[in-house]
C-alpha positions as CSV (number, residue, x, y, z in Angstrom):
1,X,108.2,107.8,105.4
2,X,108.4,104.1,104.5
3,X,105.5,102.2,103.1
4,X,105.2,98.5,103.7
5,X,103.3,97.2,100.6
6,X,102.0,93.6,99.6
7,X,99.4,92.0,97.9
8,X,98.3,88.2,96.9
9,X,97.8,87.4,93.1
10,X,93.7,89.7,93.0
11,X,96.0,92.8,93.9
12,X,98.8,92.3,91.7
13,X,97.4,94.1,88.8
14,X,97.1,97.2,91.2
15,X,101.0,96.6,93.1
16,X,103.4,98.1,90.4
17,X,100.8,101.3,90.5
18,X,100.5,101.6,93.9
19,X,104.5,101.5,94.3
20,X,105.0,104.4,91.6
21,X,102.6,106.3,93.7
22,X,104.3,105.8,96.8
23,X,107.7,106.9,95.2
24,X,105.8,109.8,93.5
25,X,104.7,110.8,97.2
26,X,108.4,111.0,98.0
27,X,108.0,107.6,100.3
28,X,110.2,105.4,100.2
29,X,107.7,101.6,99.6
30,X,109.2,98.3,101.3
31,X,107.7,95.9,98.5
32,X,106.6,92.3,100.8
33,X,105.3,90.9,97.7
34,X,104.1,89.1,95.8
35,X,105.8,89.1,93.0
36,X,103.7,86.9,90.2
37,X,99.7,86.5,89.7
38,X,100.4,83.0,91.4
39,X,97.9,82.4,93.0
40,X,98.4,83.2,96.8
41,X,96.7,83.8,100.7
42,X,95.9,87.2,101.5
43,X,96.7,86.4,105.0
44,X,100.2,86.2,104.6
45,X,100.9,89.3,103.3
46,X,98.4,90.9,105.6
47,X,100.8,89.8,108.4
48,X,104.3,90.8,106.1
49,X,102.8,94.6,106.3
50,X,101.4,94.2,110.3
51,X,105.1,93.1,111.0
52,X,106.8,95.8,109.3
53,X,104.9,98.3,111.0
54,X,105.0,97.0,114.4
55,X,108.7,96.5,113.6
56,X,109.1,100.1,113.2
57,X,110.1,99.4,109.2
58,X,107.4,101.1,108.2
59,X,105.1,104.0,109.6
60,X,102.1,102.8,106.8
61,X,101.2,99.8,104.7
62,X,99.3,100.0,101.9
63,X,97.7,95.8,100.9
64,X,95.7,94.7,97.8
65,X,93.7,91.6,97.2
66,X,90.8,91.1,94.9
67,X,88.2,92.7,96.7
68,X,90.5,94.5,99.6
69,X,88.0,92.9,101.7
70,X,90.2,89.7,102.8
71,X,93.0,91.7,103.3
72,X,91.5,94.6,105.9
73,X,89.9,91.6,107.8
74,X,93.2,89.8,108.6
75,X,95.1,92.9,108.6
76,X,92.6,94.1,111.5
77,X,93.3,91.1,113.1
78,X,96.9,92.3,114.0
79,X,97.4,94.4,117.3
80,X,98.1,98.2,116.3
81,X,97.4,97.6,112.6
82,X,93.9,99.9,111.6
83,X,93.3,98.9,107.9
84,X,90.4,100.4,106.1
85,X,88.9,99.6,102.4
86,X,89.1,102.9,100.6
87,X,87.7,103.5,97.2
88,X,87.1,107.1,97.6
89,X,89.8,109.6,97.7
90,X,88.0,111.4,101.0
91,X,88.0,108.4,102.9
92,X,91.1,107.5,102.4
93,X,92.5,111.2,103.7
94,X,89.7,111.2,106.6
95,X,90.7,107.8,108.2
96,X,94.1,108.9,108.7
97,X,93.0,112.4,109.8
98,X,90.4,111.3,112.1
99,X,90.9,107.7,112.7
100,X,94.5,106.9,112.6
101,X,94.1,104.5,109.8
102,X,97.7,103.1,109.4
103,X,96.8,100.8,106.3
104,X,95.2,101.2,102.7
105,X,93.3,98.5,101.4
106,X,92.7,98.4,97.7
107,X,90.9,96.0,95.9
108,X,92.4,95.2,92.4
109,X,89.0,93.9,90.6
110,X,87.2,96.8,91.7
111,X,89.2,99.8,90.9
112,X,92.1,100.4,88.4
113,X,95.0,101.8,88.3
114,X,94.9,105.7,88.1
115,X,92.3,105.5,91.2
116,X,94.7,103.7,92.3
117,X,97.4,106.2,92.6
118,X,95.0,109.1,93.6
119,X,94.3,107.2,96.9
120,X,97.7,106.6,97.6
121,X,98.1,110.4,97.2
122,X,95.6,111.2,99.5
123,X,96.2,108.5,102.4
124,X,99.8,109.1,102.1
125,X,99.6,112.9,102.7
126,X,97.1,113.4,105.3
127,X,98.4,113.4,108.6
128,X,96.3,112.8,112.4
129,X,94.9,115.6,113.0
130,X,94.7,114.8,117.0
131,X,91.5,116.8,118.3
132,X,90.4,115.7,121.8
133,X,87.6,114.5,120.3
134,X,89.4,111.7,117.6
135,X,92.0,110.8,120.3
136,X,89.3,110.1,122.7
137,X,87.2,107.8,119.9
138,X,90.8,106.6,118.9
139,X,91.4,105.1,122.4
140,X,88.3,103.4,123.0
141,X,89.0,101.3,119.9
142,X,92.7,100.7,120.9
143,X,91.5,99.9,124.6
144,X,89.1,96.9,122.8
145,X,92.5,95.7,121.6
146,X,93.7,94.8,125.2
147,X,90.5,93.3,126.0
148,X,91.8,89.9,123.9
């Protein structure tokens, strides 16, 4: 699978992490940037992820900022994109499994690297599990989508 990743200059410390673990997965990661601590806007590289999926480039994204709070908000903002924080290993497997979550957010001042990796491991290999009752939650969020 390819993995769009980005970050602005509070998720670089996490980015070079996050791509080993991808590759480690046996992904293949489509690195948006950034490339330097410079600092940056979140924003951006939210949108460089939401493009490459909706592109068909990539099936998942995986973004980092500071708090991974930033990032999930304008990464949400993007039609078809469902970005979640995760700082737990089980959340990040459950929102794919149940939710569809289609983007990681990681914040790089609040967890390091090794966690790091071992949510990349778990959001990466869980797959939609498609019971009635998840697609039926799944669509009521998508149909809010069309409501804008």
């Amino acid at each position: 699978m390819n993995v769009a990743v980005a970050c602005d200059h509070g998720g670089f410390p996490l980015k070079e992490a996050v791509l080993e673990a991808v590759r480690a997965a046996g992904h293949t990661p489509l690195d948006l940037g950034t490339d330097s601590p410079t600092s940056t806007d979140y924003p951006d590289y939210a949108t460089r992820v939401a493009a490459a999926i909706r592109a068909g480039q990539a099936e998942r994204g995986i973004l980092m900022c500071g708090s991974g709070v930033g990032i999930c908000i304008a990464a949400n903002k993007h039609k078809g994109i469902y970005a979640a924080i995760c700082h737990d290993t089980y959340s990040a497997h459950q929102g794919v499994e149940h939710d569809k979550m289609n983007v990681l957010c990681l914040g790089g001042r609040i967890i390091g690297t090794e966690l790091a990796k071992e949510l990349v491991r778990a959001f990466l290999g869980a797959h939609y599990s498609g019971e009635e009752r998840f697609e039926r939650r799944f669509q009521k969020t998508a149909a809010v989508e069309q409501e804008k």
